[in-house]
C-alpha positions in Angstrom: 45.9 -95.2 157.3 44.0 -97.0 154.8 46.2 -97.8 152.1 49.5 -97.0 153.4 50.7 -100.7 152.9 49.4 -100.8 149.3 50.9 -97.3 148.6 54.5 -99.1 149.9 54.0 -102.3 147.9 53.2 -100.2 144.8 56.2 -98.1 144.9 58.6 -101.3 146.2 57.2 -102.9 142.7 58.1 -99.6 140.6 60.4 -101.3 138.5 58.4 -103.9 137.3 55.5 -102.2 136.9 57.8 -99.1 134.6 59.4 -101.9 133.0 56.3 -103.5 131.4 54.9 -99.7 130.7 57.9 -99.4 128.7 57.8 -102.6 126.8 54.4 -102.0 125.6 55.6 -98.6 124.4 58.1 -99.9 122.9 56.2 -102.3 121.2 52.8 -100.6 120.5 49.7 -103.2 119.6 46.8 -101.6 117.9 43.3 -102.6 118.3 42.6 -106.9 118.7 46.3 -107.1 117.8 47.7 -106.5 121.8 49.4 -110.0 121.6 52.4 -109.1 123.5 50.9 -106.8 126.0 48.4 -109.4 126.8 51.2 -111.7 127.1 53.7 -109.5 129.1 50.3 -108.2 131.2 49.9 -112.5 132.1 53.4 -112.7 133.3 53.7 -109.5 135.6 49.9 -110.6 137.1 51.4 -114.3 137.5 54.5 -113.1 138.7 53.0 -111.5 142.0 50.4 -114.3 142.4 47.3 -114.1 140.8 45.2 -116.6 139.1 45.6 -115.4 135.1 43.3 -116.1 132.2 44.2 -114.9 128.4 41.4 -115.2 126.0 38.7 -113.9 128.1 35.5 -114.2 127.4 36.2 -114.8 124.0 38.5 -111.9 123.5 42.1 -113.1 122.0 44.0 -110.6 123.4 42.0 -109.8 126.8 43.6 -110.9 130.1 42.3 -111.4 133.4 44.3 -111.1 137.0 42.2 -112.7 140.3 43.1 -112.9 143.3 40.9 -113.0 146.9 37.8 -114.8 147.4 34.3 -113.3 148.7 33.4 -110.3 148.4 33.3 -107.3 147.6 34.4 -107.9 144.0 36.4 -105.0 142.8 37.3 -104.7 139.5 39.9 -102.8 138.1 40.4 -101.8 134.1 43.5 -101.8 132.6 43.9 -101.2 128.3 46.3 -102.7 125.9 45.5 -100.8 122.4 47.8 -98.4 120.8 46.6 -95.9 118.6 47.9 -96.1 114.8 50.4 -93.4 113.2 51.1 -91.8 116.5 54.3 -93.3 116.4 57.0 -90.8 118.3 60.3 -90.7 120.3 60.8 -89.3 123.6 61.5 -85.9 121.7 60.3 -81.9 122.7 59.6 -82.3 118.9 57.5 -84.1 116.0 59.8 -86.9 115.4 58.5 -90.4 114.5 60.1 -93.6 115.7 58.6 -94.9 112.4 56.7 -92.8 110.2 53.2 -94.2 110.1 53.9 -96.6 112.6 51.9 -97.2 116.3 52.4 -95.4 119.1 50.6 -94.6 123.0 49.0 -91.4 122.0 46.4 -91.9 124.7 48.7 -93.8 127.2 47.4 -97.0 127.2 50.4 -98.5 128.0 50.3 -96.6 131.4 46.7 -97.3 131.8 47.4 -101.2 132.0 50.2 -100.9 134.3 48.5 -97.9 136.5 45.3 -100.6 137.2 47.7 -103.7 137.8 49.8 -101.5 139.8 47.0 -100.8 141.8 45.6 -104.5 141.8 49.3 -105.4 143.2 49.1 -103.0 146.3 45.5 -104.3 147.1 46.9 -107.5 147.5 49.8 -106.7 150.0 47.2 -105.0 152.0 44.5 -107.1 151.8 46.9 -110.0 152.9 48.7 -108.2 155.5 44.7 -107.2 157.0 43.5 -110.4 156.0 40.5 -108.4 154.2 37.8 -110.1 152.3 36.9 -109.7 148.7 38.1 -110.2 145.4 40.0 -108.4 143.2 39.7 -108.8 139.4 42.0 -107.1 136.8 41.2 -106.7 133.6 43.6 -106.5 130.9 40.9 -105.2 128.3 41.5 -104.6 124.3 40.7 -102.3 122.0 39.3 -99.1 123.8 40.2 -96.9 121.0 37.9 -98.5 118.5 34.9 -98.5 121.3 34.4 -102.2 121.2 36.6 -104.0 123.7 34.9 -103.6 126.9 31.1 -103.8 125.1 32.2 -107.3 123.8 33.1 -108.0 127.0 30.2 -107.0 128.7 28.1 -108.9 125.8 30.1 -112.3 126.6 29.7 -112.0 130.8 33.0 -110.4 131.5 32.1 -108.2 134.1 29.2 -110.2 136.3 29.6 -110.2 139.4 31.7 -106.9 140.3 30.1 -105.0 143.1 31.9 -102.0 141.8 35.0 -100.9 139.2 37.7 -98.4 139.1 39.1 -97.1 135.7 42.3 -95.3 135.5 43.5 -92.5 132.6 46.5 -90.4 132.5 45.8 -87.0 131.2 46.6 -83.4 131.8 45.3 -83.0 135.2 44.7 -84.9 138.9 41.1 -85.2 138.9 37.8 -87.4 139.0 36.0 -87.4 136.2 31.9 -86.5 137.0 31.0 -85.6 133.3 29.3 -87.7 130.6 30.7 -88.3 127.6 29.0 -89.1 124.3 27.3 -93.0 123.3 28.3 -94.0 119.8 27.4 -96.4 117.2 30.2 -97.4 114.4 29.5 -98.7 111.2 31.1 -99.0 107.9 28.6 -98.5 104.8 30.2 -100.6 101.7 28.7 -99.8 98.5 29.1 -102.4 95.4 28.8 -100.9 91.4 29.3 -101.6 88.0 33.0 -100.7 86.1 33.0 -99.4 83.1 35.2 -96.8 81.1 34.6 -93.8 82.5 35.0 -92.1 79.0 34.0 -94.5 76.8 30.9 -95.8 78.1 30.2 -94.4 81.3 26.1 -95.3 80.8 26.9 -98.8 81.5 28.9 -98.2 84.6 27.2 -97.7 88.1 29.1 -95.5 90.5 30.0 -96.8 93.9 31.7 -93.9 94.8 28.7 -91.7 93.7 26.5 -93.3 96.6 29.1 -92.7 98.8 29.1 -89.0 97.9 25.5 -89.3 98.1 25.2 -90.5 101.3 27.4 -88.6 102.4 25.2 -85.3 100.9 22.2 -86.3 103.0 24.3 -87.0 105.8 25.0 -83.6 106.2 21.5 -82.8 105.4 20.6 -84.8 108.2 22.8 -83.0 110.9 20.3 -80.1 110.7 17.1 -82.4 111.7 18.9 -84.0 115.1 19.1 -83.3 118.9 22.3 -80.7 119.8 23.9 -83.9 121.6 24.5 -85.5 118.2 27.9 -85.6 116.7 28.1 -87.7 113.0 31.7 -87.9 111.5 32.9 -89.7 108.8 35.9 -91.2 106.6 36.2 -92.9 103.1 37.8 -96.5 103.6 37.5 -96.7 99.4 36.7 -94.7 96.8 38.1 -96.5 93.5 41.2 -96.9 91.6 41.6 -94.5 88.8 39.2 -91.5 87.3 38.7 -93.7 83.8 37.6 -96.0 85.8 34.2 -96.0 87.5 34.3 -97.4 90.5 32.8 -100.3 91.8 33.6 -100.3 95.2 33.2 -97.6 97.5 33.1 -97.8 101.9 32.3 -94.6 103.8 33.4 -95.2 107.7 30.8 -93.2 110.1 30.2 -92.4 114.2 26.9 -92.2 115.7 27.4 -90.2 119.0 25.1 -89.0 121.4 24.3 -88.8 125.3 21.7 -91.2 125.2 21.5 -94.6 123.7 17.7 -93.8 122.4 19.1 -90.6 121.0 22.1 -92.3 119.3 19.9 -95.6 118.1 17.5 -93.3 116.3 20.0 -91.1 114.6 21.5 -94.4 113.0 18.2 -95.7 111.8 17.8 -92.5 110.2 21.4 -93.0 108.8 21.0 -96.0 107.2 17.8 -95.0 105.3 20.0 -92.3 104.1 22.4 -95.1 102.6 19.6 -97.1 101.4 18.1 -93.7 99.3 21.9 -93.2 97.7 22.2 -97.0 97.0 18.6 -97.1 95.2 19.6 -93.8 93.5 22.9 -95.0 91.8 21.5 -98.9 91.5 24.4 -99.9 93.2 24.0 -102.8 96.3 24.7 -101.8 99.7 26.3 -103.8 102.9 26.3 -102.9 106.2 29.2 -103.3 108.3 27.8 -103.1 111.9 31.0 -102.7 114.1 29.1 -101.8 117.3 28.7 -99.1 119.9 28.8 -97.9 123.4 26.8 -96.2 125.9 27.6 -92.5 127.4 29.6 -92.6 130.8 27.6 -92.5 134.1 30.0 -91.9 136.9 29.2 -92.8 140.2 29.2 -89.6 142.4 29.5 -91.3 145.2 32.7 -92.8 144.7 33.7 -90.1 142.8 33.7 -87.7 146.0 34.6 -90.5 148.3 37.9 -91.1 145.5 38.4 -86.8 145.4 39.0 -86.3 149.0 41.4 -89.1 149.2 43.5 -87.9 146.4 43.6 -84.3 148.2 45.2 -86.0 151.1 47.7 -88.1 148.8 50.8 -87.1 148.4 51.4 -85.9 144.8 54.1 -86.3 142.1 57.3 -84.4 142.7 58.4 -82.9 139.3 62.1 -82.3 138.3 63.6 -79.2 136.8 64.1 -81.4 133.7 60.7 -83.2 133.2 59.2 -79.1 133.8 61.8 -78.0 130.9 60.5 -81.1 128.7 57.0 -80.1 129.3 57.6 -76.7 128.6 59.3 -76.9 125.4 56.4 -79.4 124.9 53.6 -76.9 125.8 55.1 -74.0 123.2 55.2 -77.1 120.5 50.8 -77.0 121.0 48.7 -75.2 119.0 46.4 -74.8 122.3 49.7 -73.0 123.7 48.4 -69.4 123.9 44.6 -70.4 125.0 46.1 -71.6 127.9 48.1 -69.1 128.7 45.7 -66.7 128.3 43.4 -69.1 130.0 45.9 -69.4 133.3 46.5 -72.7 132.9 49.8 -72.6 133.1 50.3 -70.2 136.0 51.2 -72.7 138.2 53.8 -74.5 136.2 53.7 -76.9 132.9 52.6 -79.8 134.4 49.9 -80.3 136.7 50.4 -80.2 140.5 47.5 -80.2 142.7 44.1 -81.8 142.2 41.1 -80.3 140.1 38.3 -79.5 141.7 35.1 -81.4 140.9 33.7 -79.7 138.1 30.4 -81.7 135.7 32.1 -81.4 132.0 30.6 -83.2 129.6 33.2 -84.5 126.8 32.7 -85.0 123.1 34.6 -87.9 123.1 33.7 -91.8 123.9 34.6 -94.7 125.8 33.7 -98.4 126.3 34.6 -97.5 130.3 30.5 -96.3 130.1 29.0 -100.2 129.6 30.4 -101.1 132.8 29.3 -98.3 134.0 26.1 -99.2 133.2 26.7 -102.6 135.2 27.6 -101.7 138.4 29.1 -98.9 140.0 32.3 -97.5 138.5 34.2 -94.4 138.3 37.4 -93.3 136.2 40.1 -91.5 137.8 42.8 -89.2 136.3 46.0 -88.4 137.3 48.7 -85.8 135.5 50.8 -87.5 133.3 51.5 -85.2 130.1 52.3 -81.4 129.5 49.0 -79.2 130.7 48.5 -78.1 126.6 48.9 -81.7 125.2 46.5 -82.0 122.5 44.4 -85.1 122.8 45.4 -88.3 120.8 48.7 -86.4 120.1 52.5 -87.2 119.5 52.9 -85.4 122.9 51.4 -87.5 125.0 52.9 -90.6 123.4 56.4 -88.4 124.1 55.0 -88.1 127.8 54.1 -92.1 128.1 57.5 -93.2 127.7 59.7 -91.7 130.1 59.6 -90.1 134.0 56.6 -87.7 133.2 54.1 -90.6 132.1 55.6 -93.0 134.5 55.4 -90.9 137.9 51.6 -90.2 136.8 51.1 -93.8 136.6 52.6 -94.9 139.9 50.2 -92.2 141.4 47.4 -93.4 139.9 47.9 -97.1 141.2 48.3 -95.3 144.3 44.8 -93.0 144.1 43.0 -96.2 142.5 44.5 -98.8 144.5 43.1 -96.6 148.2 40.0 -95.8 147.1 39.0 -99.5 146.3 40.9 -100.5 149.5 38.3 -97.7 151.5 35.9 -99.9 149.6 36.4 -103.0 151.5 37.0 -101.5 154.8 34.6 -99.4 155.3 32.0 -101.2 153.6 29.0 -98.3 154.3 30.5 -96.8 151.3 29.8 -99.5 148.6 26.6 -99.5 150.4 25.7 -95.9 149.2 27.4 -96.1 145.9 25.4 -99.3 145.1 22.1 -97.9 146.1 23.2 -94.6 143.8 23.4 -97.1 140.9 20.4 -98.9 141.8 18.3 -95.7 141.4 20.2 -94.5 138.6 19.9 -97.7 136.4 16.2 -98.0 137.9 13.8 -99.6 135.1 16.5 -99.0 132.1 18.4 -102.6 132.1 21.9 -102.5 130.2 21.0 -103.5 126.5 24.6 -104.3 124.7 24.7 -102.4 121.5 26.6 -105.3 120.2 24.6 -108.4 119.1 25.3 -111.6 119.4 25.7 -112.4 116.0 28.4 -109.8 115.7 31.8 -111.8 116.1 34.7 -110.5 118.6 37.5 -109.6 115.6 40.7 -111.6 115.6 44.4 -110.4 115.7 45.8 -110.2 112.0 49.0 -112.3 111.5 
């Protein structure tokens, strides 16, 4: 059976490959600031024989595993980035290792290991067949903020790959089909005048009043877009004291769309609306262009090709202990009773089978769509939280550092690691996936939505 050896490699190698998912839970990195999961990543890659590269196209923290020659080329995606103030112990409830601190509220640490994993079992088959091809892991950083992967893409990373796999633990063992949303990122500083706010307020000019009035005509703007758009928005700075007026104010806002056009001219829009506050209040304005992404484009191809094998593939085997966690975990959600009343948890708290194949179309983003957008690529999901885990949530980082996370993972090298390995073999299916691609991508060429003059951020000491 094709990828029986890797499958046996991978769970030979469990211990290493838990041990580093732990370490980089223990030790959550947020975005550009993965230091010691690149680092740990290097060693584990080095240690089973690949040929490693930190610094990656021009990425600090970015690491690269090769190994093979020829092709196909098959890259694999691993993540490093934490998420900040979803720091939480291994606990049925809300209980911080350090208030405010890091901590794997999306699983990252899983999603390196669960690509490596699967990069490791490749090898033992591909040397035990003596297969062609080349396999190329990709330690990337800083998913969460949307950039990692674009830079990356920007700077060369990923030509060359005949096709990709991504892996992300979730609620549910499934292949993802949907889209999810583009985005754009940008951080709109606004410069004033002090002055006492009581005193002599004519000579001051408000800052935080353009903010405000962006803001206003932000929301104004929401009514003149397509239904796709989403715009949301934070205040990085907003001034000192009320006497004071302020003369710095920064207003943090998402573009996102399902199209790139869509998303492009929403922004344009947006920053006219910044320019009008700015002229309004006489303050100066700076834009802070921190870059963007496109929406996902799965491969359906693979994505089939991947489903069926994952039906066949034996699944996780849950204890009475990791169903007990999940379930005290699942009455801690405040998406508890939909569920219930939805059925979602007739079958148990965790998930056990494989979801079928279904086109949802997510609000959310990821920089997995520009590689998308490069060559054929899919994402893959395996259970590795409580079914009513809110996204981004102290539950899942709960679930990422102990048996639940970690036997999702292992399966996910294994899903990832035979799909890719069909790949090779039978090589008529990266002949259909490719010519999918070919006519998706047909007379739209991958524009980065990062310019060049844009530098990669650097970790802060």
């Amino acid at each position: 059976m094709i990828g029986s050896i890797a499958i046996e490699k991978i769970r030979q190698e469990k211990d290493n490959l838990i041990g580093l998912a732990q370490k980089m839970w223990d030790k959550p990195e947020v975005a550009y600031n993965e230091v010691n999961a690149c680092e740990w990543t290097a060693e584990l890659l080095k240690h089973y024989g690949f040929e490693v590269e930190t610094g990656y196209a021009g990425l600090p923290t970015c690491v690269v595993g090769k190994w093979g020659s020829g092709h196909p080329v098959i890259g694999l995606l691993g993540e490093l980035d934490a998420l900040p103030g979803m720091s939480q112990k291994v606990s049925t409830v809300k209980d911080p290792v350090e208030v405010g601190a890091p901590g794997q509220g999306c699983g990252h640490n899983l999603l390196d290991v669960a690509c490596l994993g699967a990069a490791v079992g490749m090898k033992a088959e591909m040397e035990a067949k003596n297969l062609p091809g080349t396999i190329v892991f990709y330690g990337c950083p800083a998913e969460e903020v949307l950039t990692g992967k674009v830079f990356m893409a920007r700077n060369g990373a990923f030509e060359g790959l005949d096709c990709a796999f991504a892996w992300h633990g979730g609620k549910a063992n499934a292949v993802s089909i949907g889209s999810s949303n583009g985005l754009n990122s940008a951080i709109f500083h606004f410069k004033g005048r002090t002055a006492h706010a009581g005193g002599d307020p004519h000579n001051g000019r408000s800052a935080l009043d353009a903010a405000e009035l962006m803001s206003v005509g932000a929301n104004y703007l929401r009514e003149h877009v397509t239904s796709d758009i989403r715009i949301h928005y934070v205040y990085k700075e907003a001034g000192t004291a009320p006497n004071i007026v302020p003369d710095r104010a920064a207003v943090w806002y998402y573009v996102r769309g399902m199209s790139r056009p869509a998303i492009e001219d929403t922004y344009d829009r947006l920053v006219k609306v910044a320019k009008g506050a700015a002229m309004m209040t006489e303050t100066e304005l700076e834009i802070e262009f921190l870059g963007g992404c496109y929406n996902t484009m799965p491969n359906l191809y693979m994505s089939k090709m991947t489903h069926e094998l994952m039906e066949q593939m034996e699944k996780p085997h849950w204890t009475e202990e990791e169903l007990k966690f999940a379930e005290e975990l699942n009455k801690q959600s405040p998406m508890y009773e939909q569920c219930k009343a939805n059925g979602e948890l007739d079958n148990g708290p965790i998930h056990t089978g494989v979801a079928p194949m279904v086109a949802v179309n997510g609000g959310g983003s990821t920089d997995v769509a520009d590689v998308q957008q490069l060559c054929p690529c899919i994402m893959v999901n395996t259970a590795t939280c409580n079914l009513a885990a809110p996204g981004h949530s102290w539950q899942i980082t709960a679930c990422a550092g102990m048996s639940i996370g970690y036997k999702g993972m292992l399966f996910g090298s294994e899903v990832v690691a035979a799909a890719a390995l069909k790949m090779i073999e039978e090589p008529e299916h990266l002949e259909k996936a490719t010519a999918e691609f070919k006519e998706a991508t047909k007379g739209k060429p991958y524009k980065c939505p990062i310019p060049m003059d844009i530098p990669v951020p650097q970790p802060q000491k």
